[in-house]
N, CA, C and O atoms as CSV, one atom per row, in Angstrom:
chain,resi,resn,atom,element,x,y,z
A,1,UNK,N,N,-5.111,-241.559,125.254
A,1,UNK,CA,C,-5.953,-241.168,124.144
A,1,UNK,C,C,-6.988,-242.256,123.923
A,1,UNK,O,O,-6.761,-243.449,123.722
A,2,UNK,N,N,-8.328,-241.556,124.003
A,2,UNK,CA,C,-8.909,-242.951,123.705
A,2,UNK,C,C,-9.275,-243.157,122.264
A,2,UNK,O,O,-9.067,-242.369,121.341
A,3,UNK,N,N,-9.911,-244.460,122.203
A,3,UNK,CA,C,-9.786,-245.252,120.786
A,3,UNK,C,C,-10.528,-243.954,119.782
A,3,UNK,O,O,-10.018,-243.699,118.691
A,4,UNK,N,N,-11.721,-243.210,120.255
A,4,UNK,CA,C,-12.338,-242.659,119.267
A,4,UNK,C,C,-11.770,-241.713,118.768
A,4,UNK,O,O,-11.871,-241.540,117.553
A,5,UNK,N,N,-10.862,-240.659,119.725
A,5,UNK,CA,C,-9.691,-239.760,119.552
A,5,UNK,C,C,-9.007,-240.269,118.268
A,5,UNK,O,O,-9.144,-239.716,117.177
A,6,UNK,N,N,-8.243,-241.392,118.492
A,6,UNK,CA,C,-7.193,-242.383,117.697
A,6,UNK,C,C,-7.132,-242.335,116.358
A,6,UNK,O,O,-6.269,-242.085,115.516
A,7,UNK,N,N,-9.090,-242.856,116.385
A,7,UNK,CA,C,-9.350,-243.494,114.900
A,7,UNK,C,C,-9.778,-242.092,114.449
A,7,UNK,O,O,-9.869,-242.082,113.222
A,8,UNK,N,N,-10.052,-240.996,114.955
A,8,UNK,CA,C,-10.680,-240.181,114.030
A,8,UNK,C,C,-9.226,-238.876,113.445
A,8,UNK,O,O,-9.121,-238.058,112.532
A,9,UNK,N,N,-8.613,-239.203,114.252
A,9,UNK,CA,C,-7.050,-238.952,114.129
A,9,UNK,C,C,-6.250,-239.786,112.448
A,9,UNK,O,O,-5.737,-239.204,111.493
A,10,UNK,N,N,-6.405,-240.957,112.627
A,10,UNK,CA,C,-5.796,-241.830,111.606
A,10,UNK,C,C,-6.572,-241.344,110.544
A,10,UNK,O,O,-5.883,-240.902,109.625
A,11,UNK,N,N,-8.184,-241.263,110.317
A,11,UNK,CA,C,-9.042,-240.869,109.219
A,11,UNK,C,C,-8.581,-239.520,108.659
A,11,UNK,O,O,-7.998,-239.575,107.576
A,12,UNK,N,N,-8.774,-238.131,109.308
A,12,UNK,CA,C,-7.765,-237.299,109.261
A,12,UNK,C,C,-6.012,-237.171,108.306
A,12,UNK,O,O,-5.611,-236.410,107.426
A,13,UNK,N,N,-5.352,-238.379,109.081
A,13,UNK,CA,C,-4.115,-238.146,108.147
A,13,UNK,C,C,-3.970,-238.935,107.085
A,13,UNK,O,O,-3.016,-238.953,106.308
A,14,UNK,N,N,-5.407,-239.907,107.057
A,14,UNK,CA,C,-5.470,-240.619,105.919
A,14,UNK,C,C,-5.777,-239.579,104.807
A,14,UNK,O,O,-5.047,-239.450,103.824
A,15,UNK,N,N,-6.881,-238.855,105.014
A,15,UNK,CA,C,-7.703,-238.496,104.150
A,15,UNK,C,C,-6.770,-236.911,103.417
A,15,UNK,O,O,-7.043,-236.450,102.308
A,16,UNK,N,N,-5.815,-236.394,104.247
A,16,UNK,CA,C,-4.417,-235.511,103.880
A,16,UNK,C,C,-3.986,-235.746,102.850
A,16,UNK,O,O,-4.055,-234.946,101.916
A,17,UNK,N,N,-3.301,-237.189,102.750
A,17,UNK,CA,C,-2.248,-238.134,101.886
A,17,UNK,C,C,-3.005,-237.932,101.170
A,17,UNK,O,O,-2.705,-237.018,100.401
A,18,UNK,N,N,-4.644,-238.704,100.900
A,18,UNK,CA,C,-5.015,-238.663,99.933
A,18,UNK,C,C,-5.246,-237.128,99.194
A,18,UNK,O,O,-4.911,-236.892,98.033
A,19,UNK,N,N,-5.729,-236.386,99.887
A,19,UNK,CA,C,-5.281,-235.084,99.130
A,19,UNK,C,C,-4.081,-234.311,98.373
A,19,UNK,O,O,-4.080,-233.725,97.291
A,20,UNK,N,N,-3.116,-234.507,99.274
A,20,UNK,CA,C,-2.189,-234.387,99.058
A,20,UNK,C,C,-1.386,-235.084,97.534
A,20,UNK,O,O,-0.441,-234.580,96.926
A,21,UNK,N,N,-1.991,-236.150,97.261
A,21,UNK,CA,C,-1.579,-237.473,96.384
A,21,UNK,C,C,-2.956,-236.911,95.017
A,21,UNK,O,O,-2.851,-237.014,93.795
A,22,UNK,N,N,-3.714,-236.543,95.535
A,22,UNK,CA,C,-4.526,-235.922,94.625
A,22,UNK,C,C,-4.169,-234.734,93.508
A,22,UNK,O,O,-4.299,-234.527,92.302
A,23,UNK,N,N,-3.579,-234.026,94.821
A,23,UNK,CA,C,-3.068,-232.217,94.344
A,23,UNK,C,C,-1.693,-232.581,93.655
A,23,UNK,O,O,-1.199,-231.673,92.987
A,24,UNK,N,N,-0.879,-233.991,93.732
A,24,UNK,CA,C,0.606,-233.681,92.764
A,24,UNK,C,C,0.368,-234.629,92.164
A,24,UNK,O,O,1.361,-235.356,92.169
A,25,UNK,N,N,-0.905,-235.295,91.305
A,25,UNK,CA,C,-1.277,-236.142,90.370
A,25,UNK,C,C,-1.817,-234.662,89.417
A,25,UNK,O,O,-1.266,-234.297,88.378
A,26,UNK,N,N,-2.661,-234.168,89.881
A,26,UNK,CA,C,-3.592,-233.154,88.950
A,26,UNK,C,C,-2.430,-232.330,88.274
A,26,UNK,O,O,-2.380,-232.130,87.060
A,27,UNK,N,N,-1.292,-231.772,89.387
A,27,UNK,CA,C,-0.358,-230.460,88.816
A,27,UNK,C,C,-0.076,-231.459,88.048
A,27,UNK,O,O,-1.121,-231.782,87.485
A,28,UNK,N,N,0.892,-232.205,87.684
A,28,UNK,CA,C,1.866,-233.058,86.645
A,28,UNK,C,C,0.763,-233.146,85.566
A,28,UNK,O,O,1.140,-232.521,84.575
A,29,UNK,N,N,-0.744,-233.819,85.351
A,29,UNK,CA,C,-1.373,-233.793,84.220
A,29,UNK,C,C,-1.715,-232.427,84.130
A,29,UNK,O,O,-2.682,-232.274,83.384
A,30,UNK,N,N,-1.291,-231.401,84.600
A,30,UNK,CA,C,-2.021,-230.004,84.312
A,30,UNK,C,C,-1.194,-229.306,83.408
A,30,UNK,O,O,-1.563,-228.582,82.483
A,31,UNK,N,N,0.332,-229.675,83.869
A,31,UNK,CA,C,1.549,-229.248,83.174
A,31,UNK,C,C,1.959,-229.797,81.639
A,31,UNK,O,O,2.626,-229.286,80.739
A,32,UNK,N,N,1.460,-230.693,81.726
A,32,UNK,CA,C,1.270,-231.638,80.473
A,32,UNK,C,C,0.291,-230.943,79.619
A,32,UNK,O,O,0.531,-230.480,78.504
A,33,UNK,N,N,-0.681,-230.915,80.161
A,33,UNK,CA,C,-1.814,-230.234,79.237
A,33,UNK,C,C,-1.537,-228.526,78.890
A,33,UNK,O,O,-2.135,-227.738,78.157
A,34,UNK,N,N,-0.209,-228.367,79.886
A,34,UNK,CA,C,-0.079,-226.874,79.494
A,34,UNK,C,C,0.554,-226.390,78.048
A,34,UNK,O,O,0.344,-225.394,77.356
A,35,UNK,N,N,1.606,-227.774,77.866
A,35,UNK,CA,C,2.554,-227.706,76.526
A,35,UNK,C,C,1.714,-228.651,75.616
A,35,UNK,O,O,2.099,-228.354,74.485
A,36,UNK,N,N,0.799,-229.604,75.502
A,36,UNK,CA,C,0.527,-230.113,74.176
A,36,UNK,C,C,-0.107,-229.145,73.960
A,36,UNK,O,O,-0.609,-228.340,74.745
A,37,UNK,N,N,-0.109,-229.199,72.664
A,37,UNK,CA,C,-0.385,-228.615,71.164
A,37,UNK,C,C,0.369,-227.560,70.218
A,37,UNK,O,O,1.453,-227.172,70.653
A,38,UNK,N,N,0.071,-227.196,69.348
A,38,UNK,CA,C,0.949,-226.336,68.177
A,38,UNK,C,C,1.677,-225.512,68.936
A,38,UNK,O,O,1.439,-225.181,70.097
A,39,UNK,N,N,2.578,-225.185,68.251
A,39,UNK,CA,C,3.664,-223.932,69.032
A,39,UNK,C,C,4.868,-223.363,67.684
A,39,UNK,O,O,5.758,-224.031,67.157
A,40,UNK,N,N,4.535,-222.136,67.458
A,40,UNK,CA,C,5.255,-221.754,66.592
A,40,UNK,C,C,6.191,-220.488,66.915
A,40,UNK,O,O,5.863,-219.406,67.403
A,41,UNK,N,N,7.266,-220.875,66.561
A,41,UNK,CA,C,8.659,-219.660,67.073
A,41,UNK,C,C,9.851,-219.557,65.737
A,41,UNK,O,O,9.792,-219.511,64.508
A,42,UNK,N,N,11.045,-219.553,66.899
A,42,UNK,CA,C,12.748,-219.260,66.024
A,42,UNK,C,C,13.473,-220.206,66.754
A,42,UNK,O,O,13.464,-220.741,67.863
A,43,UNK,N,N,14.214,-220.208,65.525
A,43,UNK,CA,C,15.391,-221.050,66.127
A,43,UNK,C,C,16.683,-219.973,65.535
A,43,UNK,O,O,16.608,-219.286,64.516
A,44,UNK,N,N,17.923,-220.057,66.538
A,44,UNK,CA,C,18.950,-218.929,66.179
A,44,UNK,C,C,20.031,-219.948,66.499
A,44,UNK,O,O,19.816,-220.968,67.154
A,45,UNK,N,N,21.364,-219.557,65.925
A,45,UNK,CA,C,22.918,-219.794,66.401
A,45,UNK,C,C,23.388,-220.092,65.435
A,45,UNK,O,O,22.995,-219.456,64.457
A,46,UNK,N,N,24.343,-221.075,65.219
A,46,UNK,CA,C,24.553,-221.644,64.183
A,46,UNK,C,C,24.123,-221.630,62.445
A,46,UNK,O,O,24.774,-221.272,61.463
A,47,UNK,N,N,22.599,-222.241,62.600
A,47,UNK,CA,C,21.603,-222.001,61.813
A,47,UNK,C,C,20.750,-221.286,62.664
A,47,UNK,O,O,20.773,-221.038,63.869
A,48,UNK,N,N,19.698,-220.911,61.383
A,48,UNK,CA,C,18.339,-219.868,62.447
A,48,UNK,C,C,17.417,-220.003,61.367
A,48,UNK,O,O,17.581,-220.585,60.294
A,49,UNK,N,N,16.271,-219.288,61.869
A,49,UNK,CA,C,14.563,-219.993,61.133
A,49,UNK,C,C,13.647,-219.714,61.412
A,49,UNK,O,O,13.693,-218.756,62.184
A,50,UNK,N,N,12.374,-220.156,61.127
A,50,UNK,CA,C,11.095,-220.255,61.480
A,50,UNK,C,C,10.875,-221.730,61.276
A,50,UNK,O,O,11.013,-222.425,60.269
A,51,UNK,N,N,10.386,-222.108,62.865
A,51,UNK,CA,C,9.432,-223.650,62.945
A,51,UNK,C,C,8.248,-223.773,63.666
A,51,UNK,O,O,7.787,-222.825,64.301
A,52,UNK,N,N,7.709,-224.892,63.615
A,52,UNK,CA,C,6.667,-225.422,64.439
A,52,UNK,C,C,6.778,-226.337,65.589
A,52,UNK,O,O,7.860,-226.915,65.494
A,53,UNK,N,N,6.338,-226.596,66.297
A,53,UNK,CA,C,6.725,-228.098,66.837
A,53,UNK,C,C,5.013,-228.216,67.287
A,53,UNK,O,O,4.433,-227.306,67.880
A,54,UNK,N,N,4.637,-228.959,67.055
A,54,UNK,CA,C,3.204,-230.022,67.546
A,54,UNK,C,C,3.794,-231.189,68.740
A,54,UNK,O,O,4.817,-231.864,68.625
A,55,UNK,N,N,2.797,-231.196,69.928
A,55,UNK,CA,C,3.179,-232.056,70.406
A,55,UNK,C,C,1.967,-232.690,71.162
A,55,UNK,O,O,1.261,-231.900,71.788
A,56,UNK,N,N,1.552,-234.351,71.189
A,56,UNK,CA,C,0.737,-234.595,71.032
A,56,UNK,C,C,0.694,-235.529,72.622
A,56,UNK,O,O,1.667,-235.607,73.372
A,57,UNK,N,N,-0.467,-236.083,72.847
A,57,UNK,CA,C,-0.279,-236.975,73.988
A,57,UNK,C,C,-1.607,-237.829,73.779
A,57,UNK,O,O,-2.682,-237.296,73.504
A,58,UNK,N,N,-1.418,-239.354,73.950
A,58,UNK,CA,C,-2.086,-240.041,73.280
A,58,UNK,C,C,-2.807,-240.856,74.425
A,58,UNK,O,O,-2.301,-240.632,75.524
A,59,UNK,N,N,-3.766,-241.665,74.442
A,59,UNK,CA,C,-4.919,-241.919,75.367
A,59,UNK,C,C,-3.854,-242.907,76.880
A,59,UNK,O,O,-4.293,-243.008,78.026
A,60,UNK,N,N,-2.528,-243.467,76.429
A,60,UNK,CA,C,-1.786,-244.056,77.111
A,60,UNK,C,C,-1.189,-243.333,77.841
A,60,UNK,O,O,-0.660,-243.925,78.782
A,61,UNK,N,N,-0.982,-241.795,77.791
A,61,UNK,CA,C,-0.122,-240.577,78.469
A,61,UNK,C,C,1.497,-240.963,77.566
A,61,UNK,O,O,2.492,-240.885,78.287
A,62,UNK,N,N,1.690,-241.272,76.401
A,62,UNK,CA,C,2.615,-241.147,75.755
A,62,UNK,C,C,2.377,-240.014,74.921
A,62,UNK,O,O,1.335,-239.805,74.299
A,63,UNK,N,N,3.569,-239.170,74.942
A,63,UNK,CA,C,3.667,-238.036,74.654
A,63,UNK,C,C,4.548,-238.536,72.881
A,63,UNK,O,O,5.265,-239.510,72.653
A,64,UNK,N,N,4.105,-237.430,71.939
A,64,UNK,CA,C,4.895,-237.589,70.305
A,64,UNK,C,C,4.948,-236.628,69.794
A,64,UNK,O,O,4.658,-235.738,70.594
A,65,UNK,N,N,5.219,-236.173,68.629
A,65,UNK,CA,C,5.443,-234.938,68.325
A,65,UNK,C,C,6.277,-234.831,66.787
A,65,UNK,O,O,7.180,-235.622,66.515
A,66,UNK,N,N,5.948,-234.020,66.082
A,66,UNK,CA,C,6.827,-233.163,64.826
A,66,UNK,C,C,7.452,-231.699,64.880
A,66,UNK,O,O,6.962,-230.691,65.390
A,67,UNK,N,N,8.264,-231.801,64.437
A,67,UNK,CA,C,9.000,-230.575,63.917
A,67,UNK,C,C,8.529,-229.998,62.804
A,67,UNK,O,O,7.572,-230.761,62.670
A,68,UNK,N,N,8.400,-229.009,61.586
A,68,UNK,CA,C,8.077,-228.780,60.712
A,68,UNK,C,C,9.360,-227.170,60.829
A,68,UNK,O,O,9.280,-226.308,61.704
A,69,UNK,N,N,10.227,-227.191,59.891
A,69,UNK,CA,C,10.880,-226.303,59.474
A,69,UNK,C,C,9.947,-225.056,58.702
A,69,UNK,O,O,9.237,-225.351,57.741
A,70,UNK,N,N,10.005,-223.971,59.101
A,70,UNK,CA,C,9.475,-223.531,58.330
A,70,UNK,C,C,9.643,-222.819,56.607
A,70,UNK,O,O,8.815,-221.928,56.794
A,71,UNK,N,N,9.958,-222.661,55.598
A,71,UNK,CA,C,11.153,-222.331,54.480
A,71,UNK,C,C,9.895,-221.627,53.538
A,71,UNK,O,O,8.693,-221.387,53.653
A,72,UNK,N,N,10.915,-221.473,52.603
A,72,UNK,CA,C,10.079,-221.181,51.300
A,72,UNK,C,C,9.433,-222.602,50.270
A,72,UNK,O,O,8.594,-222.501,49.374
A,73,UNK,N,N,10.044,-223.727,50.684
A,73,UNK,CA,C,9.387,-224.996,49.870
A,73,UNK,C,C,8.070,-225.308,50.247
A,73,UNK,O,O,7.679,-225.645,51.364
A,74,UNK,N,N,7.373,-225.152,49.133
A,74,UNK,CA,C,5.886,-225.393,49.505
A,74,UNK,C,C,5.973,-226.987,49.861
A,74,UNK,O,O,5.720,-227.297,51.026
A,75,UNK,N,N,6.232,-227.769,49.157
A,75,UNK,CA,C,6.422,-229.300,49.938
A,75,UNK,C,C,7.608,-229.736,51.153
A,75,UNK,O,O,8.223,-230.794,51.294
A,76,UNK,N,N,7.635,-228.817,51.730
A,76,UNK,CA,C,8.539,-229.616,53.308
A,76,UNK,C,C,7.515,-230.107,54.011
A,76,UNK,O,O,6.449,-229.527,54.211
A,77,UNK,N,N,7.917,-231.493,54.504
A,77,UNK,CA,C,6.892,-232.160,55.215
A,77,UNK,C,C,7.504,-232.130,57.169
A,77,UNK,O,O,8.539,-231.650,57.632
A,78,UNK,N,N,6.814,-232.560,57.595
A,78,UNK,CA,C,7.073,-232.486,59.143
A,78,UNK,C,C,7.893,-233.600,59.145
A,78,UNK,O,O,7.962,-234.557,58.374
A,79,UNK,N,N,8.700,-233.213,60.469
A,79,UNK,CA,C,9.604,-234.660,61.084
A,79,UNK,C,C,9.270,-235.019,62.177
A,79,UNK,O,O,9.226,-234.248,63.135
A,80,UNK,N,N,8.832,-236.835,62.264
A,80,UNK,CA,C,8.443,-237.327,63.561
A,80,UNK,C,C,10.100,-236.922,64.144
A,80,UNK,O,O,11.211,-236.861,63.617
A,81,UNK,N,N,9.528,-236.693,65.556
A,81,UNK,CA,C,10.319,-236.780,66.491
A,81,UNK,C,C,10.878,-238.055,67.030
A,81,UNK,O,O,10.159,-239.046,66.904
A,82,UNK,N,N,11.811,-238.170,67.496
A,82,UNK,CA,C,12.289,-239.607,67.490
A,82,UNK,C,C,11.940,-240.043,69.033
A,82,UNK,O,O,11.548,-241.120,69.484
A,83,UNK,N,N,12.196,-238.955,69.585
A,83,UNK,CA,C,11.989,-239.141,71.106
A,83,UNK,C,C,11.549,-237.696,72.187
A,83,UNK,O,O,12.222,-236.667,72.121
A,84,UNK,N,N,10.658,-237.786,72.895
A,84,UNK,CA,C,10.109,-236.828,73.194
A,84,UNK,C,C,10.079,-237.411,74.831
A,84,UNK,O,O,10.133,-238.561,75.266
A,85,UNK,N,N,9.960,-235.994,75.566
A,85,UNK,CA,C,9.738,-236.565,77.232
A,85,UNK,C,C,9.602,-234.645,77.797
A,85,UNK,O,O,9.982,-233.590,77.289
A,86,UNK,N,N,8.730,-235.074,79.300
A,86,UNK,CA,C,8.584,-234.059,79.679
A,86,UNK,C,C,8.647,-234.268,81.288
A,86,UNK,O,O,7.624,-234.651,81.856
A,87,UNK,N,N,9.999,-233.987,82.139
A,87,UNK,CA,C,10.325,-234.796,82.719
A,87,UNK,C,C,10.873,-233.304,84.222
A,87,UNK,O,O,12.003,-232.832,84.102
A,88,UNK,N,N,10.195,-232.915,85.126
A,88,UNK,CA,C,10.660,-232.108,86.279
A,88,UNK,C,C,10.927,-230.701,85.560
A,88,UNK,O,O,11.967,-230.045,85.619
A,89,UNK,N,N,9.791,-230.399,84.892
A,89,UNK,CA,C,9.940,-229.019,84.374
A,89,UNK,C,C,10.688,-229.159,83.061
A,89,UNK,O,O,10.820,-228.039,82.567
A,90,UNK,N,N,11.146,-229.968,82.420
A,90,UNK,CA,C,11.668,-229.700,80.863
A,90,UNK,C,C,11.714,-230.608,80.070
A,90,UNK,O,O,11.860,-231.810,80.291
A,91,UNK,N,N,11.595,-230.081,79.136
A,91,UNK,CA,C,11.019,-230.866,77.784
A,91,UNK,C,C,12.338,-230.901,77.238
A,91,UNK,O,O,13.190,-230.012,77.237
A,92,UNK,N,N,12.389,-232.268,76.692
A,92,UNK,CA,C,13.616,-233.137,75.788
A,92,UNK,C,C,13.220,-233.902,74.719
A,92,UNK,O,O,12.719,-234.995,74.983
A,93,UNK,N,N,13.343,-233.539,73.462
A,93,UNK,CA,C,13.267,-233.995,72.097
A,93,UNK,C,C,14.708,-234.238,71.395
A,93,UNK,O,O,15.790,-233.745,71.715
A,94,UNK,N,N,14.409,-235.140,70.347
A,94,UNK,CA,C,15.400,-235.602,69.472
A,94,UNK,C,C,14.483,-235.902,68.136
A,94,UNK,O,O,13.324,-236.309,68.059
A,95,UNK,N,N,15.464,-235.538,67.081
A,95,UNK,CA,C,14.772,-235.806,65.547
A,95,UNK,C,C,15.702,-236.160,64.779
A,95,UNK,O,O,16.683,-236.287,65.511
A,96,UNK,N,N,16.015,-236.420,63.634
A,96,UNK,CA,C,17.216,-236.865,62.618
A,96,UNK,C,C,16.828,-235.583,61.782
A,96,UNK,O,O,15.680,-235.273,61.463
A,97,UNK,N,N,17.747,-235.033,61.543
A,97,UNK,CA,C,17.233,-233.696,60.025
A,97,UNK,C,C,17.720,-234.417,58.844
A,97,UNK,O,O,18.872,-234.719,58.536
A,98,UNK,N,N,16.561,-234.638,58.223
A,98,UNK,CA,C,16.845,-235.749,56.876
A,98,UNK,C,C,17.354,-234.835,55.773
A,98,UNK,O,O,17.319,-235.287,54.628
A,99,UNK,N,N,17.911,-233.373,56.008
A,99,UNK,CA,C,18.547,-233.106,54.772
A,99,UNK,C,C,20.229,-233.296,55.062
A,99,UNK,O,O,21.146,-233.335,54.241
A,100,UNK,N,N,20.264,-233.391,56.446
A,100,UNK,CA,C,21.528,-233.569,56.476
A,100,UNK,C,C,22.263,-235.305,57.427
A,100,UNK,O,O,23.279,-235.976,57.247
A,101,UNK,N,N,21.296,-235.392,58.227
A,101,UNK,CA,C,21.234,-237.216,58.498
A,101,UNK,C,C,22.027,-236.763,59.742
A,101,UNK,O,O,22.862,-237.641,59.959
A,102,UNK,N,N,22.135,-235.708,60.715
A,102,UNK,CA,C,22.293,-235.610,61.710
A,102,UNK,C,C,20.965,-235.470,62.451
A,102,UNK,O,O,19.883,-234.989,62.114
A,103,UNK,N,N,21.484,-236.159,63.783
A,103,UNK,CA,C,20.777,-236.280,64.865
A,103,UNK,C,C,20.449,-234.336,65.318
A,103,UNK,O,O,21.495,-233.688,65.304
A,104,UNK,N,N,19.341,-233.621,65.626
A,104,UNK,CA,C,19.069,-232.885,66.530
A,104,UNK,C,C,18.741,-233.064,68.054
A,104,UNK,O,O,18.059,-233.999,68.472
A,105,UNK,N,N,19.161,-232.311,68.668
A,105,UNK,CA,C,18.677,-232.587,69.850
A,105,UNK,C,C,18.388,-231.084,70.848
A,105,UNK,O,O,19.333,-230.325,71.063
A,106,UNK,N,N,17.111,-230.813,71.353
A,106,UNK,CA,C,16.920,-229.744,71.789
A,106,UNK,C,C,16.176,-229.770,73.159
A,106,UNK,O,O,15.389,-230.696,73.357
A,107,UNK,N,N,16.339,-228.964,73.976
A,107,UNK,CA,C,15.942,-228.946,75.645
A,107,UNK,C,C,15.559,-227.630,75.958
A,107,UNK,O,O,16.180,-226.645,75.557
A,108,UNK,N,N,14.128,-227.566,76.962
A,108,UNK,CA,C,13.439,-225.764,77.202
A,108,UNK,C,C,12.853,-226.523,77.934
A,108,UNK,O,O,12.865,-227.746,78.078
A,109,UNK,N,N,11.978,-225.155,78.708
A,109,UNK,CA,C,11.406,-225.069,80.194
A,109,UNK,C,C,10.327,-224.261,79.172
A,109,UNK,O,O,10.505,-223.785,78.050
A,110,UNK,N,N,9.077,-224.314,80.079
A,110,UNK,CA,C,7.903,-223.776,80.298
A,110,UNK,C,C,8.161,-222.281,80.503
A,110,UNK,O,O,7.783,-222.140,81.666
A,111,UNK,N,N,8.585,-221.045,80.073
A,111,UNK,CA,C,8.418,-219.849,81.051
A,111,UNK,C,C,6.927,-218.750,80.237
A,111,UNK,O,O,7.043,-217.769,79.503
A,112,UNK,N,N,5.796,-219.347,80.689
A,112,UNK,CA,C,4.982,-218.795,80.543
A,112,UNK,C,C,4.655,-217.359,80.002
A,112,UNK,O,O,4.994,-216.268,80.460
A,113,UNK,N,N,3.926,-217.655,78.934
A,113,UNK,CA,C,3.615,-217.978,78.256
A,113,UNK,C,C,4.393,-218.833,77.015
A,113,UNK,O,O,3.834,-219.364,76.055
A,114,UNK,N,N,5.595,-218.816,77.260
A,114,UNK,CA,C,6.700,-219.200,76.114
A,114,UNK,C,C,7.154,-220.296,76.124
A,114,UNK,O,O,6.609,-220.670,77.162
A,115,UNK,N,N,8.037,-221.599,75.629
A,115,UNK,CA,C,8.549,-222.918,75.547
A,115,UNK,C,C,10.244,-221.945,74.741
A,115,UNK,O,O,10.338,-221.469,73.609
A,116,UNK,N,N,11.110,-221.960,75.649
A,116,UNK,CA,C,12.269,-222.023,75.249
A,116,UNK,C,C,13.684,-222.888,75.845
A,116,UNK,O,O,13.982,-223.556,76.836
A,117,UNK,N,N,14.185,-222.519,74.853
A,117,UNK,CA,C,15.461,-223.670,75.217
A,117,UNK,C,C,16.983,-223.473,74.255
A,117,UNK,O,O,17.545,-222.462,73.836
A,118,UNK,N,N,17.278,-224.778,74.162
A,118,UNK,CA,C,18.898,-224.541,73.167
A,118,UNK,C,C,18.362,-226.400,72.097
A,118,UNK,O,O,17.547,-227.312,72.233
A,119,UNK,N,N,19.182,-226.106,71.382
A,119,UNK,CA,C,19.446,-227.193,70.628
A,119,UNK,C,C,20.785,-227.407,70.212
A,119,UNK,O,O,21.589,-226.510,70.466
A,120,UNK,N,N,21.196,-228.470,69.593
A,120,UNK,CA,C,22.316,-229.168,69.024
A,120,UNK,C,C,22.416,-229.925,68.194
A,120,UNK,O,O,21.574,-230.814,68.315
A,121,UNK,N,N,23.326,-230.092,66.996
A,121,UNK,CA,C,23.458,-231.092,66.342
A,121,UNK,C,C,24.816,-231.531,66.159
A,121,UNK,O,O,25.738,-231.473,66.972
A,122,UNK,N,N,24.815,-232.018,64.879
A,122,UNK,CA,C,25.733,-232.550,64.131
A,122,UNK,C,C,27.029,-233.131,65.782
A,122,UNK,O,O,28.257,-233.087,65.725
A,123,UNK,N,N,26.462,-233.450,66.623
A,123,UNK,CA,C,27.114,-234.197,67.964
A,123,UNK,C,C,27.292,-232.854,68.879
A,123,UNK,O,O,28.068,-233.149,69.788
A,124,UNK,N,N,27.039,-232.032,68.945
A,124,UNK,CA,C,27.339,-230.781,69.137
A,124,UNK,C,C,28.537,-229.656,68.674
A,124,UNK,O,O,29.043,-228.893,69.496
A,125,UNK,N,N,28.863,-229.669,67.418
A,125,UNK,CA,C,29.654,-228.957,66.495
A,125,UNK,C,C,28.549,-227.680,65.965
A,125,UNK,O,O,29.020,-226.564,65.747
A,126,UNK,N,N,27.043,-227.943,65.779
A,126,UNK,CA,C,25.959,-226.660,65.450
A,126,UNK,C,C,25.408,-226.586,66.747
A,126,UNK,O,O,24.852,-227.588,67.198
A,127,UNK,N,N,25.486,-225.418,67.502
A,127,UNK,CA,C,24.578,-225.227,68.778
A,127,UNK,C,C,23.048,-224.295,68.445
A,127,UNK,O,O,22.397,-224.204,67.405
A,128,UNK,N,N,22.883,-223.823,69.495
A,128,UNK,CA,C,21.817,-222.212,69.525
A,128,UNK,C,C,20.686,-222.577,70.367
A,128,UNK,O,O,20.336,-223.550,71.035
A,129,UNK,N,N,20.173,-221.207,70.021
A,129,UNK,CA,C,18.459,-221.661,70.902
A,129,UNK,C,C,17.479,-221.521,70.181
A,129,UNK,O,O,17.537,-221.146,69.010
A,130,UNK,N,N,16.357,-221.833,70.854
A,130,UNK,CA,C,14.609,-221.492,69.840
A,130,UNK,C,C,13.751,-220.887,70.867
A,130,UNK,O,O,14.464,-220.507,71.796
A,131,UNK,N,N,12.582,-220.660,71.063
A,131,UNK,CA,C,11.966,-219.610,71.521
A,131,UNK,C,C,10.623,-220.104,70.682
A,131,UNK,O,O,10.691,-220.014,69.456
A,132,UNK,N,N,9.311,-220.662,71.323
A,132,UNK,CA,C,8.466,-220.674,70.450
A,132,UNK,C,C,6.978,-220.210,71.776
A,132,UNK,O,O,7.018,-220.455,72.982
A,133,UNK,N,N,6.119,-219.692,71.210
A,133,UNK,CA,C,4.726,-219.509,71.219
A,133,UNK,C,C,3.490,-219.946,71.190
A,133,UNK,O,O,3.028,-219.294,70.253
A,134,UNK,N,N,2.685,-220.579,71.566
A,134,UNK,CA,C,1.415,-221.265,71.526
A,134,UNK,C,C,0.835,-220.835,70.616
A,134,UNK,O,O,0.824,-219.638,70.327
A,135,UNK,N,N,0.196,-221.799,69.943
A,135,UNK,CA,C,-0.726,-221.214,68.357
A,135,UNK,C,C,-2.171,-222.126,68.590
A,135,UNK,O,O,-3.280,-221.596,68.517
A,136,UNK,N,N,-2.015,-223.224,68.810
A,136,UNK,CA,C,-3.617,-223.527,69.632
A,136,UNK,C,C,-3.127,-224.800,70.167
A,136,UNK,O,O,-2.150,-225.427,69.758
A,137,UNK,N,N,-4.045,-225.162,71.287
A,137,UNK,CA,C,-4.189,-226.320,72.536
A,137,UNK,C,C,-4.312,-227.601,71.325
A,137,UNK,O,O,-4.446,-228.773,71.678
């Protein structure tokens, strides 16, 4: 093989990778950008409801977020999330529910158009799922 064969060969599988390294940088920020913002649904099992969840992503690619119960009290305020991640297709949050000082903890997948999943508390003694909807980007 001669050298010009070689090198235009190496340029070639260089320039792949870099595509390649291009196309699973873009999907992962694409997927990200698919779930931030408002999203309003149910939550069922145990307890059941109407909520919100907001979820935000900040100029560092750290992802944050609130809960907001939805009720009849005109003053319920939102709950920071304690911990948020979006990690091989599913989203994992945790919050404290300050009326009762248990930890929540809830897990869902993307199934388009929808964000559903299950949650848990009180260590897992309250289970169920939620089911929520896009309300704007």
């Amino acid at each position: 093989m001669s050298i010009k064969a070689l090198f235009t060969a190496f340029v070639l599988l260089a320039a792949t990778f870099q595509f390649a390294k291009a196309q699973t940088s873009s999907t992962g920020n694409d997927t990200l950008k698919t779930f931030v913002g408002k999203w309003s649904g149910t939550y069922a099992g145990d307890s059941s409801g109407k909520f919100e969840l907001v979820i935000k992503q900040d100029n560092g690619q750290k992802l944050t977020g609130q809960v907001l119960m939805l009720t009849d009290d005109p003053n319920q305020k939102p709950i920071n999330l304690k911990t948020i991640s979006w990690k091989d297709g599913t989203l994992s949050a945790t919050y404290t529910d300050p009326a009762e000082g248990d930890e929540v903890s809830f897990t869902g997948i993307y199934t388009n158009p929808d964000l559903e999943g299950s949650w848990k508390s009180d260590e897992g003694q309250s289970t169920g799922t939620w089911q929520l909807t896009r309300v704007d980007p």
